[in-house]
N, C-alpha and C positions, 0 to 999 in steps of 0.2 A: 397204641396202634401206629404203623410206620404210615409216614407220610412225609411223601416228596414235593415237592413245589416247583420244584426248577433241575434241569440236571445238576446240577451241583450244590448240594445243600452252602450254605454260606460259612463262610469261613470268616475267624476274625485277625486282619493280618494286617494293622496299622502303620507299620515302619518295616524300613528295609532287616532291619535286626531278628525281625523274625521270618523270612520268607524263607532258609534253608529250612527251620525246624517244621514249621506246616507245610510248606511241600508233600511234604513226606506224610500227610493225612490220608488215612485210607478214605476218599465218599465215595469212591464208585471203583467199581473192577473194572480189570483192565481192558475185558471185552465188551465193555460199554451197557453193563447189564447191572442194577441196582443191588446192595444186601437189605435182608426185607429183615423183620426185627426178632424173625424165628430162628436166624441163621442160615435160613432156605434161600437158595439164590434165584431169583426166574430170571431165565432166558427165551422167555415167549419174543421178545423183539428188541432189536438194539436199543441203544438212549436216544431219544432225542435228541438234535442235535442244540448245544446249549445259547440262550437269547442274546449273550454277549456276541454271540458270532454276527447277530442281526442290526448291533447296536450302530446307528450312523451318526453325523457328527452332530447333529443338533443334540443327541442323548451325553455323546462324550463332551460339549460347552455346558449343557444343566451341571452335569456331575464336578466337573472340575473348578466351574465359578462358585456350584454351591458347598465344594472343601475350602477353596480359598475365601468366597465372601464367610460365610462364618463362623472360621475358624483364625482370620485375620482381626476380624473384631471381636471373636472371643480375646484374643489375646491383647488387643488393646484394650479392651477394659479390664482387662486380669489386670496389666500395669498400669490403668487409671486410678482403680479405686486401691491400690495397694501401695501407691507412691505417693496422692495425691491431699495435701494437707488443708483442713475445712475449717473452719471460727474463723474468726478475728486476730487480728497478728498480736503474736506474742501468747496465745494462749488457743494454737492451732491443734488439732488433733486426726488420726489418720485411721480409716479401718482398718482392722487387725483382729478381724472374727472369721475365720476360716471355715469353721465346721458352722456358722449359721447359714451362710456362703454355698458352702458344699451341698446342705440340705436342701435349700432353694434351687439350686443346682438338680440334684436327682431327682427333686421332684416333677421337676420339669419335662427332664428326660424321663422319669417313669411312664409320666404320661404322656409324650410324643411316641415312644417307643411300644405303647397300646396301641394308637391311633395309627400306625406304622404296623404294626403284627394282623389289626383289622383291616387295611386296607392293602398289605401284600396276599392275602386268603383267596384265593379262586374262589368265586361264587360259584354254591353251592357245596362246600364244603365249609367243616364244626371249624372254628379257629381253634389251634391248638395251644393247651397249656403252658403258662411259662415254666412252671414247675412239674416236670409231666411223670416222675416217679420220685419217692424219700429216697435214693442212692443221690438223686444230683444235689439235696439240701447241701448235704457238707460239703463241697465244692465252690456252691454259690455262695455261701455262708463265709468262706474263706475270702472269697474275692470282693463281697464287699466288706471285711474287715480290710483287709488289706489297701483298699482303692480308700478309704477313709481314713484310713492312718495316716495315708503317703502324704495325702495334701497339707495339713499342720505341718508338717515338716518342712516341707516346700516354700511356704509362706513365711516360715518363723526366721526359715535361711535366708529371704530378702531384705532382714534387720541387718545382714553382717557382708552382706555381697548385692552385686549390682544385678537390672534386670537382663542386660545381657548376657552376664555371667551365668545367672540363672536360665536362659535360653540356652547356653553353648551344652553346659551338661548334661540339661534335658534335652539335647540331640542323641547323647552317648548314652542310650536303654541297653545296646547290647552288652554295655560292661557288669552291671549288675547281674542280668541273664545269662551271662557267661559264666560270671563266677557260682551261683549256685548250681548252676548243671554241672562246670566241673567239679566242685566243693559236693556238691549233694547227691548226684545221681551219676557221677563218675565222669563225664560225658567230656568227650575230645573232640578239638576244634581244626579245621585247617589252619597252617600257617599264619594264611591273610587274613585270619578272623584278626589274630593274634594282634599282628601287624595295625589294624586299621586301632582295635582297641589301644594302644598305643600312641598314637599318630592321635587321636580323643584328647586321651589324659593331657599330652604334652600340651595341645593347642589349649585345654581350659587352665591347665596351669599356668602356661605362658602368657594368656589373657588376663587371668585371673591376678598374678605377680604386677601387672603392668596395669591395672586396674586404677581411673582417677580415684574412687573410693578407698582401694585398699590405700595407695600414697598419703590421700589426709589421714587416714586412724593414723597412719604408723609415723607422722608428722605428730601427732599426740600421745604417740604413746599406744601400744596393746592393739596395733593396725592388724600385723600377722596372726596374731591371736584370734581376732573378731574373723577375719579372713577364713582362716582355718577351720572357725567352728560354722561358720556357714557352711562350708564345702562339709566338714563331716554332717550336718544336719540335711541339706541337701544330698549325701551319699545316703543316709537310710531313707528319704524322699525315691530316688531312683532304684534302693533295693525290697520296697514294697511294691514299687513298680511292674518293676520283675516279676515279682512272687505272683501279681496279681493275672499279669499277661503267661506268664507260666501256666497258672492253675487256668485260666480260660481256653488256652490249645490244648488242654486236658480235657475240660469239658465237652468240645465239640469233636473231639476224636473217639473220648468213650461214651456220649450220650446221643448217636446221630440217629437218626438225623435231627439236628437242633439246629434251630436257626437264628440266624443274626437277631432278628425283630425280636425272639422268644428272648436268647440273652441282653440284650439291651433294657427291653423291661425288667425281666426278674432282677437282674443284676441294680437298677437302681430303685428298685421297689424298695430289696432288702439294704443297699447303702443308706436310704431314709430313714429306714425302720433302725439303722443303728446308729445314726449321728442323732436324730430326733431324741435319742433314747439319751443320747449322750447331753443333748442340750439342754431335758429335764433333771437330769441329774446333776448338772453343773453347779449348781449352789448345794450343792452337799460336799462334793467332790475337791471344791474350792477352799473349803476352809481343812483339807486332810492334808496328809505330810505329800501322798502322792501328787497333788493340785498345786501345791507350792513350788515343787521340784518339775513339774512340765510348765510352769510360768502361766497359771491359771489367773495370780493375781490380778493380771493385767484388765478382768473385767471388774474388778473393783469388790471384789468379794457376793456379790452377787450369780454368780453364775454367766455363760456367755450369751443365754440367748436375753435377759433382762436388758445387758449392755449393748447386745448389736440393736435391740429393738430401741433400748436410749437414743443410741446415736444417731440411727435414721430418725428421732422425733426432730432431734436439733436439727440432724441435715437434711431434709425429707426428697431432696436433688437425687441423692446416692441410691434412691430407690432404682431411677431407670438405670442405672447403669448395673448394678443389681439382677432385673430383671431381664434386663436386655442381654450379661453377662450368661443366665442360667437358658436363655433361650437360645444363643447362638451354639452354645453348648449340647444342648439337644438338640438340633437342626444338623448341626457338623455331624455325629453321632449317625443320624440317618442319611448322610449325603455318603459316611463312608461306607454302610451296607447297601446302599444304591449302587457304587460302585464296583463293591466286588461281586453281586450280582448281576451285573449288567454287561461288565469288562473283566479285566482281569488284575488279581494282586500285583502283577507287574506294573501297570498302570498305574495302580494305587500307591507303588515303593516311589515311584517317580514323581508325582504330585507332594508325597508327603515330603522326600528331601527338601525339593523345590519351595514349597512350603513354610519349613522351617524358615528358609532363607529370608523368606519375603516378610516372614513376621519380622525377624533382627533389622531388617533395612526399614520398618516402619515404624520400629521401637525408635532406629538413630533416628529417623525423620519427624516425627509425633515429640518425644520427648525432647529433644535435643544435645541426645549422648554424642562426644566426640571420641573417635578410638582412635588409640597413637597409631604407628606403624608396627610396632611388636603385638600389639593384640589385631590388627590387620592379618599379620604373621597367623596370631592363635587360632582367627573365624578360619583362615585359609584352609590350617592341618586338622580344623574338625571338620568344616564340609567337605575337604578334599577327600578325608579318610571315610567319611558316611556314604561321598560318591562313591567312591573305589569300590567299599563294599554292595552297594545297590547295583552297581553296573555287572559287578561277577553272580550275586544272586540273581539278577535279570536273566542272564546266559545259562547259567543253572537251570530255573526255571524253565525257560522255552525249549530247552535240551530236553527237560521230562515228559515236556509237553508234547515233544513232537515225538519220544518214543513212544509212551499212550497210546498215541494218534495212529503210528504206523504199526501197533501190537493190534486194535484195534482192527484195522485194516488187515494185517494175516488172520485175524480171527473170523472176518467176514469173510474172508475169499475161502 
């Protein structure tokens, strides 16, 4: 059964990289009149006009402090407990359990993302289904394989490159997302997409080449090598990425009206149900040729969830950060469908550059990384090139927006 909530069902549109492609989401016709789910269109009476328009500035301070608080200390405890070494010296040791990590993670979010679906519901209305027909399973199914895959990969690359490094490239989603839409579905870009994609790579290469880590490996020997394989281990990190934000502007384009809260649960219901699956099977898996070749050893031939549960007995500290890691995770998560139902993706592209930033400047300040002047150069040409493009999709945007508005407008008169 269709059902509306808001004029504008929610859209999920995290970063400036994707605001051209969802634009272009059909939720509402252009004469401000809803599609109902028979394909019947009613026009008994305009749309409402939408609550973002009503939003004042106390609603835009919640939204903003609660992207930036956190999602600033998600990411500081992301490089807490993934840098930070526990025992006794000379026989110190570092978590390095990703998918036990991740599960704690979604499950977190699965259930804020309930308690978030029940209390966006207008009373007196059923809450609706996170899974509301078998056509959207394989979809969902895809996205959290993919949203689970990406992170190992991510993690495993902070062995061979630093945390910065690792920030600069996870600013750059649109390259990933680029190359399979022109690789896979034919799809061409403006210029500037081009341009900015570009202006990315050189800054993470530049940073990355100019890197105090990369200089000691390669002071020993096999520096560019370790280097290299982090960035390629990190490149399938950001090309799961993709796939995964991919297959989600699919889902809310072909299954609408579906809503933010609906995917946010189902979406990490089913990531649980498949890292959980993965973390009972880990001691089978560990001792096969496939376990040894993805560097499963590393939990000691036991499997990973025996070992991440070992480590917390020794370390039982790493708990809060842990849990506190899997909660701001899920909080950030609802602060950003707060926001694009409230305001608009435009607003949301601006916070998230902004954003990025403010985590890098509290990585250098928390941990105490120093960047020469040539990786000063690198953060330049990536946030330069992330603004350029947020700045042209912003104009883009309110361009659409205002011809809606005034199609709308000859439609009434």
């Amino acid at each position: 059964m269709a059902r509306t909530k808001q004029a504008k069902p929610v859209e999920r549109q995290p970063s400036s990289e994707y605001v051209t492609r969802q634009a272009s989401t059909p939720s509402r016709k252009a004469d401000g009149t809803a599609p109902q789910s028979n394909g019947v269109v009613s026009k008994l009476a305009p749309a409402p006009a939408p609550t973002k328009k009503d939003a004042g500035v106390a609603q835009l301070v919640v939204a903003v402090a609660g992207i930036y608080g956190s999602f600033l200390t998600w990411a500081y405890l992301q490089e807490k407990l993934t840098t930070t070494p526990h025992g006794p010296p000379g026989a110190t040791e570092v978590f390095k359990y990703p998918v036990f990590l991740n599960t704690i993670q979604s499950l977190f979010a699965a259930a804020t993302g309930a308690l978030y679906l029940y209390a966006s519901t207008p009373s007196g209305r059923a809450i609706p289904p996170v899974i509301p027909s078998r056509a959207i399973l394989a979809p969902l199914l895809l996205v959290a394989l993919t949203s689970s895959l990406a992170s190992p990969f991510g993690y495993a690359s902070l062995a061979h490159i630093d945390y910065i490094t690792f920030l600069l490239a996870k600013s750059c989603k649109l390259l990933p997302v680029m190359l399979l839409h022109v690789t896979v579905f034919r799809k061409r870009y403006p210029l500037y997409k081009y341009l900015v994609v570009a202006a990315v790579t050189a800054g993470v290469a530049v940073f990355t080449l100019h890197s105090g880590k990369a200089r000691k490996s390669s002071a020993g020997g096999g520096g560019g090598e370790n280097s290299v394989w982090g960035l390629l281990l990190l490149g399938v990190n950001l090309l799961f990425d993709g796939l995964t934000n991919s297959t989600q502007d699919y889902i809310f384009g072909a299954f609408q009206p579906y809503s933010g809260p609906q995917m946010m649960c189902a979406n990490n219901l089913m990531s649980t149900a498949v890292t959980a699956a993965y973390l009972v099977l880990s001691p089978w898996l560990v001792h096969t040729g496939a376990g040894e070749w993805l560097g499963m050893d590393v939990a000691g031939g036991a499997g990973e969830l025996e070992a991440a549960l070992g480590f917390m007995r020794r370390h039982p500290g790493v708990w809060a950060d842990v849990l506190g890691f899997a909660a701001c995770g899920a909080v950030g998560q609802v602060f950003i469908f707060y926001t694009l139902s409230t305001f608009s993706s435009v607003l949301l592209v601006t916070v998230t550059v902004t954003r990025k930033m403010f985590t890098m400047i509290l990585s250098v300040v928390a941990f105490g990384h120093r960047l020469s002047r040539m990786q000063v150069l690198g953060v330049g040409l990536v946030f330069g090139g992330i603004g350029v493009e947020a700045a042209i999709a912003r104009q883009e945007k309110l361009a659409k927006e205002e011809a809606k508005r005034k199609a709308a407008e000859g439609k009434v008169q």
